[in-house]
N, C-alpha and C positions, 0 to 999 in steps of 0.2 A: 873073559872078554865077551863070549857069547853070550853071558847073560846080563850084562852089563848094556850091550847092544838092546837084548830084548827089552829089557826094564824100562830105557832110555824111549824106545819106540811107542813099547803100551801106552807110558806117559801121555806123548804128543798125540794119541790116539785118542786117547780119555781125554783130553784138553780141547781135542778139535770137533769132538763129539758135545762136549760140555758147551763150548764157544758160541756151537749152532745153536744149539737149543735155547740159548739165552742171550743170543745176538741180538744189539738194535743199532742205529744207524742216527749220529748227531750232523744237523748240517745247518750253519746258517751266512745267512744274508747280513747285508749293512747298510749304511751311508754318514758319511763323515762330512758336516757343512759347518764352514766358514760363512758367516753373513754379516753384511756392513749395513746401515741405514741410515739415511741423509734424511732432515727434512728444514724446509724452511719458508719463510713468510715473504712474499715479494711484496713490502710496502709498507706503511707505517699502519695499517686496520687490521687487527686481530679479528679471530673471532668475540672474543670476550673483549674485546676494544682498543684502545690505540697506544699503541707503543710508548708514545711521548709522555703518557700519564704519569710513567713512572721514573723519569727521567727527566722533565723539567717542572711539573706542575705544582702548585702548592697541596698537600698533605700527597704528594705522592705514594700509589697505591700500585703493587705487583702486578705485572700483565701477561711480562714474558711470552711463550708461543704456547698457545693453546690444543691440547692434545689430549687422546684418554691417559686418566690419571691410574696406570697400573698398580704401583706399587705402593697406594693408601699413603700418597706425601703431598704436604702444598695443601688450597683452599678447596675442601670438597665434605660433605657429607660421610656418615657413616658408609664403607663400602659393605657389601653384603658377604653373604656364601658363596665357595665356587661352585663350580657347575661342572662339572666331570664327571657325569653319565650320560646318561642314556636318555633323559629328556631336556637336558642343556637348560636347568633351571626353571621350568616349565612346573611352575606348582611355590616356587620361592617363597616363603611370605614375607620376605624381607626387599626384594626389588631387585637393584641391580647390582651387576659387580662393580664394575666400572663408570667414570665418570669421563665425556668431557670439560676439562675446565681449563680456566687460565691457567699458564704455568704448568700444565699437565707435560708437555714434553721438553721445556727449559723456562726455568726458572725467571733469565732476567732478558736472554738474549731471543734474537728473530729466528734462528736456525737450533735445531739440535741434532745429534746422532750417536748410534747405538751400533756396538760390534760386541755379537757374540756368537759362539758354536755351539753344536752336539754333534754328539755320537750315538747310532740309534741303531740296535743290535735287534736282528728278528731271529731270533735260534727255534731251532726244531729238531724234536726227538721225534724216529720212528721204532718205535717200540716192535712192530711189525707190520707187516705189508698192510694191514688193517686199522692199528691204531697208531695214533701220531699226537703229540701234544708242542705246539706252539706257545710263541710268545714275543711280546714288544718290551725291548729294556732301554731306558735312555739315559746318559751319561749327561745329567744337567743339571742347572744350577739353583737355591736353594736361597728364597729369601720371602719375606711376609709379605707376600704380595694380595692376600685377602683375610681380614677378620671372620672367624667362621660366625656363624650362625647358632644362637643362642636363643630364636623368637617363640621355639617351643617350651620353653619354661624350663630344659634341662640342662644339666652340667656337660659340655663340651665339650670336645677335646684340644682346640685354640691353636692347633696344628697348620701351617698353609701347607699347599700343595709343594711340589717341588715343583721345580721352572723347564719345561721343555730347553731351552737355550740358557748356558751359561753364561755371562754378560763380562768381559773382557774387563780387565785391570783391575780386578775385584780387592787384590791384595800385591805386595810387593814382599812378601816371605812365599821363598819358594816351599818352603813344608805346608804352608796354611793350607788348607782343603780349598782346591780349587772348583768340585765337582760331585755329585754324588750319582748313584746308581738307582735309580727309579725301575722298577717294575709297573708297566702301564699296563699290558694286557698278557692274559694267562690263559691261554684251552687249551679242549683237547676234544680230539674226531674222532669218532670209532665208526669205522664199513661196515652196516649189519646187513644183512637182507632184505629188510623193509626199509635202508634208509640212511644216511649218513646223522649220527649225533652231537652234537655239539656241545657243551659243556663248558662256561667260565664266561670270562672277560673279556671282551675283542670287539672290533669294530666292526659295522655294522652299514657295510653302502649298499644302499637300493635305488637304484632306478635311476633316475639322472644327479642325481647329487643331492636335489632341491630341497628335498628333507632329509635323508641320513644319508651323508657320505664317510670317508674315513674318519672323520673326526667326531660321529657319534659312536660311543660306546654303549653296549650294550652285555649284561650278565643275565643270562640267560642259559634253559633246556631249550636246546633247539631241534628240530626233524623235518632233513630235507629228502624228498622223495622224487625223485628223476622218476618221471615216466614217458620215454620217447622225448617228443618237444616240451612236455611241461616240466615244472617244477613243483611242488610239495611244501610248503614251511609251515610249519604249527609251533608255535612260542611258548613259553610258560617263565614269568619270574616270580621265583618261590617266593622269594624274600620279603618280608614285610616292612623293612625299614622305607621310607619314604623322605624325596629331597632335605626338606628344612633338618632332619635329624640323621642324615648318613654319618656327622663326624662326632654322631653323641655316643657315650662310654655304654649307655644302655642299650642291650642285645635286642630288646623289643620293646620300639618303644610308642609315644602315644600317636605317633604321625606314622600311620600305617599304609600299604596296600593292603586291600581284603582280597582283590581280586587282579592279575594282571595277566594278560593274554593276547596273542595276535595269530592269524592266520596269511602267510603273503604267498601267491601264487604269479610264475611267470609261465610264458609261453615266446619258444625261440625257434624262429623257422626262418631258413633265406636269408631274405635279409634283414625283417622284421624281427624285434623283441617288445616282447608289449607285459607288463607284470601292473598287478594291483596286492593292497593290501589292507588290510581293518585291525584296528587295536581297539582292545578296550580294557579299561583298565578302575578300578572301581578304589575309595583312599577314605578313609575315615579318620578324623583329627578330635583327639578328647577336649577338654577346654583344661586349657593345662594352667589358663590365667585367670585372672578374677572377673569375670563377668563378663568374658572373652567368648563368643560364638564357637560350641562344638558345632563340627563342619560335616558332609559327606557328602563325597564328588562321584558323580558317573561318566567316566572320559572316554569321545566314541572319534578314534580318528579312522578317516578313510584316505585312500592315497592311488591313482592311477597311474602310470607312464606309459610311455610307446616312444621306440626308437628304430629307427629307418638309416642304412647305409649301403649304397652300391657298391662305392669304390670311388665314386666322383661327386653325387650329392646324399647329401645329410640333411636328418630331423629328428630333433628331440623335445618331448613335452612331457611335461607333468602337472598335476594339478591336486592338491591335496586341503583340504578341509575339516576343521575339528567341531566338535560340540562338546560342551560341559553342561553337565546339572550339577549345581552347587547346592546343596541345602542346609542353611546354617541355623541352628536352636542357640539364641542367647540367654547366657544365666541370667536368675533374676539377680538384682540389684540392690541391697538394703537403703540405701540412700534412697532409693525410689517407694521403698513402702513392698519391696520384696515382691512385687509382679514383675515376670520376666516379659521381656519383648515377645512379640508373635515370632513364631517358625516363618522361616522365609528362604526363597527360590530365588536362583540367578540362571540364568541362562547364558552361557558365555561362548560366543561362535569367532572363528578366524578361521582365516583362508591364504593361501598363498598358491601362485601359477607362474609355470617357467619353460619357455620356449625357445629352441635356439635352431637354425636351418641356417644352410650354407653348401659350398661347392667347391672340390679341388682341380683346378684349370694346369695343369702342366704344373712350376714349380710354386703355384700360387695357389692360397686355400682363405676364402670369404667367409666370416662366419656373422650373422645378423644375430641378433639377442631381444628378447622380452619376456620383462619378470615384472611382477605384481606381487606385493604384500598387505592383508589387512593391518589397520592402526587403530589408534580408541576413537570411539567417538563418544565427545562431551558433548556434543546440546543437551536441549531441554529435555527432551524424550528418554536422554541415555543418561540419569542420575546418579547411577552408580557410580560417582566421580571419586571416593579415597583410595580405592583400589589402583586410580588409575594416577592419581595425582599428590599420592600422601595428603589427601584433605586440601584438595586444593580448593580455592576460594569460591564463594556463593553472591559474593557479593563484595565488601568492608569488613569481613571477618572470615574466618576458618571456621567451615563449618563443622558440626558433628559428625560424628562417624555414621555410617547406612543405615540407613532409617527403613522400619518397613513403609511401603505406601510408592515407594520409588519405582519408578520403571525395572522390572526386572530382567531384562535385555543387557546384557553386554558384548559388546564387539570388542575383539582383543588382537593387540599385533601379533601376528606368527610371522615368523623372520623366514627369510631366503638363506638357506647354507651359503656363508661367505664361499665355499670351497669351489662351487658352479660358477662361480662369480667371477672368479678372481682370475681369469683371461682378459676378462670385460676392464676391469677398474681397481684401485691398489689406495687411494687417498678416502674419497666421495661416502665407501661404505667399509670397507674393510680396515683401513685408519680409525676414521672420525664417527664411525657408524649411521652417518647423512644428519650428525647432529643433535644426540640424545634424545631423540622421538620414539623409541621404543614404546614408549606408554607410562612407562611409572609403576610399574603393577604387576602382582602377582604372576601375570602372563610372561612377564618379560626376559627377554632373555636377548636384546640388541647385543650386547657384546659375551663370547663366550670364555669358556675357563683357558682356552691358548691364546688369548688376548687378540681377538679375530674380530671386527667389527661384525657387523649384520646387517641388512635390510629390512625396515619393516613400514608401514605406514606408506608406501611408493610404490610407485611405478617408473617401468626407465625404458630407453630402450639404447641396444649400443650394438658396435658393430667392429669387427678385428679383420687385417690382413694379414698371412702369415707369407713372407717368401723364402724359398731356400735358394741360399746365393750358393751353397756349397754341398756337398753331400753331410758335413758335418758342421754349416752355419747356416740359421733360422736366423731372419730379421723381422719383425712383425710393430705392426702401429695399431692403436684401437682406438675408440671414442664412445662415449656414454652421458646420456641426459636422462634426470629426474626429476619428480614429480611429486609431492605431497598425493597420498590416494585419500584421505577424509579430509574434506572441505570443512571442517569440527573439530580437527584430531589435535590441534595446538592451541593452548588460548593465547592471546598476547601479552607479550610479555612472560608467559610461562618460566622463562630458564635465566635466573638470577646472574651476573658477572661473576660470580665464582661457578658459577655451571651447576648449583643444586636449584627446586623448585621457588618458584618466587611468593609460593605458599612461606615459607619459612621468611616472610618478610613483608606483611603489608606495607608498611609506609614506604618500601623502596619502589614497589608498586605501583602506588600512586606517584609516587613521584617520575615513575616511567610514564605514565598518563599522561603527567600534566609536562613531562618533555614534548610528549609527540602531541600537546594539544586538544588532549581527549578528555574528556568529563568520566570519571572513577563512580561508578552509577552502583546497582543491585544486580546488575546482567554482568555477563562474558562478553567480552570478546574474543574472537577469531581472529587468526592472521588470515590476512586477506589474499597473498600470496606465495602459494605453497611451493614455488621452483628452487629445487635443493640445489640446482647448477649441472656444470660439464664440465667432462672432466675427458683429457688426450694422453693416451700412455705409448711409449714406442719401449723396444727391446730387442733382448740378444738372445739367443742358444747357441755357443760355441762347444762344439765337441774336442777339447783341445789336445787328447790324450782317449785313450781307452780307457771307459771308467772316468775319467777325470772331464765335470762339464763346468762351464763358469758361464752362470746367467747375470743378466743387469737389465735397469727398469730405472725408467724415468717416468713422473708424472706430474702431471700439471692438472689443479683444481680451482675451477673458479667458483666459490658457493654463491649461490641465486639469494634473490630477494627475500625467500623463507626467514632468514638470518636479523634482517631488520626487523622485524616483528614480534620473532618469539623469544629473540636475546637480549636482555638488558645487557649494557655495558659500559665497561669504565671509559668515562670522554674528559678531557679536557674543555671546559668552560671557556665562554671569551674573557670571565674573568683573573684566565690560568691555574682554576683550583679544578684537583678532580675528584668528579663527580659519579657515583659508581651506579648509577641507575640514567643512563643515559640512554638516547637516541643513534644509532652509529646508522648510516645512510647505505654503508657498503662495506663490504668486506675485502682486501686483497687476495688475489690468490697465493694459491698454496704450493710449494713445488718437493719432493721427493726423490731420491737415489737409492733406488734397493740395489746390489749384487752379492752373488752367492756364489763361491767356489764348492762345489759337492765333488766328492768321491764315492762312486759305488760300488762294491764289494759282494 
């Protein structure tokens, strides 16, 4: 028995000796959300035009309620590539994902709405007290919500993404697959001496939101270096593939980074946090098409913040600004007699600024807001117009593609992260995106890959109350006004009743002209007035339970006079036939019902 005891003991000795040595520690986090979403039209004036067209007029034509058209169905253009990294599309050569169009959120009726969940698992391994590897996994739903991207001349993989949110009543067989398991972001930290390192896939917030918040993803060598108040980051992404070509089956291929790099430093003291930081990133594109411009970009973005908190007042700003040097060599041409076009330069600059200050008074907190986005601008001067317009018009015809001799100046939208925003406003730019003004263009990126509207081309300004009625109930109201920011940035008429460009249509063109009275000449017009509207949101934070929170959000949007101008639309005639290149005078507003039951874990 005595050695039986011994035996038994050594065992758990060598077990518990073994156990340490090769101990790690798994632990994670959650949240589980239920969300509903209301929306609907107060009146009979769509955006894309009037209800009635398709309901009494002669050759009745679809109108339904106009919204972005997520999941590539109903009247809309080729959609494009997602945008699920780290530049949110930025470099595209295909345009945009999304569309607003007629029929984009119901089909026939003035209202629609959408009920769906996830489940959103953040697990983490500590290997040891030093190294640690994380991750984001989401339990969501799975449908062709974008056609990939094929504009590099290679074989693709025709894959969509899967859906952050599972979309309710998908099937009525309880076996069918309701859901699948996504892996969104994958690292891992190691504590060294000089520095914390980073490694993989994860998000990527800095500074106020305004450019990377959670929802930019970045893959990345990263090195941060705590010294006292500052911080250290030095960037590197190895990887050569680049946007247009992430979903192609080739490991290396002709849409490259040659060079990608960033350095971002903060500084935290009191009560001040002030951080800046510089990317640049250098892209070479072969001519993979026939007599298609090989490309190469030098990308220099810079970015500031500073943020200010007592206890009772707050201030936050940011301001960040990009440049490009594009350099494109087009092949020669046999049709032409085998001389190629001259070598030619673009210069392409955007800017975006985002400011918000405010004060907490007892159980009440005031917060004011102003953000600013550049947009394109088409005059005379800025001719670089395909890029921004798919060949949008010169005149009575579509013209050619970029010619050297053209202004080589380009001014390009860069968007406001919906995410800073969306205290502010939920219909105006994070819906509707203030109206498909992104640009049209390689730049663009108005709506991103988790179906998030953007800001670009505008300015706004708006302002939130929050009160706490209870230790565990928030009530808050906000308000917001915007602004077209280039006086240039829209031609008239620009956005066809199905919501693609009205380049893809001269004669309905004219025929918008000659509705609103105008002579269809050799020149552009501008809309004349660029107010996107205003928009009043109230809501709830109820703490109902430990862990268990159920928010809700009402909104109300009226869009401004912008809408007449740069939307054709379907109208009814006094002679009751409808007419799809019409004048509409006014738009109704909009109204919405977001709530969310979340559990957090």
């Amino acid at each position: 028995m005595q050695c039986v005891i011994t035996l038994v003991l050594s065992l758990l000795l060598i077990g518990s000796g073994a156990a340490s040595a090769i101990a790690w520690e798994f632990a994670m986090r959650g949240e589980w959300e239920n969300r509903f979403r209301w929306f609907s039209r107060i009146g009979n004036n769509d955006l894309f035009g009037m209800a009635a067209a398709q309901d009494t007029a002669v050759n009745a034509m679809l109108v339904g309620m106009a919204g972005p058209n997520i999941f590539n169905t109903g009247v809309l253009p080729t959609v494009a590539a997602p945008t699920s990294n780290f530049w949110l599309n930025l470099g595209s050569a295909t345009g945009r994902q999304m569309l607003i169009t007629r029929g984009g959120f119901s089909a026939s009726a003035s209202d629609a709405n959408v009920n769906d969940s996830r489940l959103t698992l953040r697990p983490m391994i500590e290997i040891n007290p030093v190294i640690r590897i994380r991750g984001v996994l989401n339990i969501g739903g799975y449908r062709n919500k974008y056609s990939q991207d094929s504009s590099s001349g290679e074989v693709t993989m025709g894959v969509p993404p899967l859906e952050r949110y599972y979309a309710a009543q998908s099937s009525t067989n309880a076996h069918d697959t309701l859901a699948l398991i996504s892996v969104e972001q994958i690292w891992s930290t190691t504590q060294t001496p000089w520095g914390i390192i980073s490694v993989g896939a994860r998000a990527f917030p800095f500074g106020t939101g305004a450019t990377f918040g959670e929802n930019t993803r970045s893959e990345m060598y990263l090195l941060a270096v705590p010294y006292g108040p500052f911080r250290f980051m030095l960037a590197f992404w190895p990887g050569s593939m680049w946007i247009p070509s992430i979903w192609s089956n080739v490991p290396d291929a002709a849409l490259r980074n040659t060079s990608f790099q960033a350095f971002f430093l903060t500084f935290d003291h009191s009560l001040f946090s002030i951080g800046a930081g510089t990317m640049f990133r250098q892209y070479h594109a072969d001519n993979v098409v026939a007599f298609a411009p090989n490309q190469d970009d030098e990308m220099l973005i810079n970015l500031v913040y500073v943020k200010y908190n007592d206890g009772r007042f707050f201030a936050n700003a940011e301001g960040a600004w990009m440049n490009i040097d594009r350099r494109l060599a087009v092949a020669p041409n046999p049709a032409g007699g085998g001389i190629p076009s001259a070598s030619q330069t673009q210069y392409i600059e955007g800017m975006h600024f985002f400011a918000e200050a405010g004060a907490i008074l007892g159980r009440m907190k005031l917060s004011l807001m102003y953000a600013l986005a550049s947009g394109p601008v088409l005059n005379t001067e800025n001719r670089v117009r395909n890029i921004y317009a798919g060949g949008f018009f010169l005149g009575d015809a579509t013209p050619a593609p970029f010619q050297p001799g053209a202004n080589p100046k380009v001014y390009t939208p860069w968007a406001i992260n919906y995410q800073v925003m969306e205290p502010y406003e939920f219909l105006m730019f994070q819906t509707y995106a203030g109206g498909n003004n992104g640009g049209w263009n390689a730049m663009d990126f108005t709506f991103v890959a988790d179906d998030h509207g953007m800001m670009t081309d505008a300015y706004c300004f708006a302002g939130r109350l929050d009160c706490a009625i209870a230790s565990n109930l928030d009530l808050w109201v906000s308000y917001i006004w915007a602004h077209r920011l280039e006086r240039a940035g829209t031609y008239f008429g620009e956005y066809q009743s199905s919501g693609s460009l009205a380049a893809g249509s001269i004669p309905n063109l004219q025929r918008f002209y000659a509705n609103d009275g105008r002579s269809f000449g050799t020149g552009n017009d501008y809309v004349s007035n660029g107010f996107i509207g205003w928009e009043m949101d109230c809501g709830t934070h109820w703490k109902l339970l430990e862990n268990l929170i159920f928010q809700a959000r009402y909104s109300y949007w009226q869009p401004g006079d912008w809408f007449k101008e740069a939307y054709q639309a379907v109208v009814v005639t006094p002679g009751g036939v409808a007419e799809n290149a019409g004048v509409l005078h006014s738009r109704d507003p909009i109204q919405a019902v977001q709530t969310s039951m979340l559990i957090e874990f």
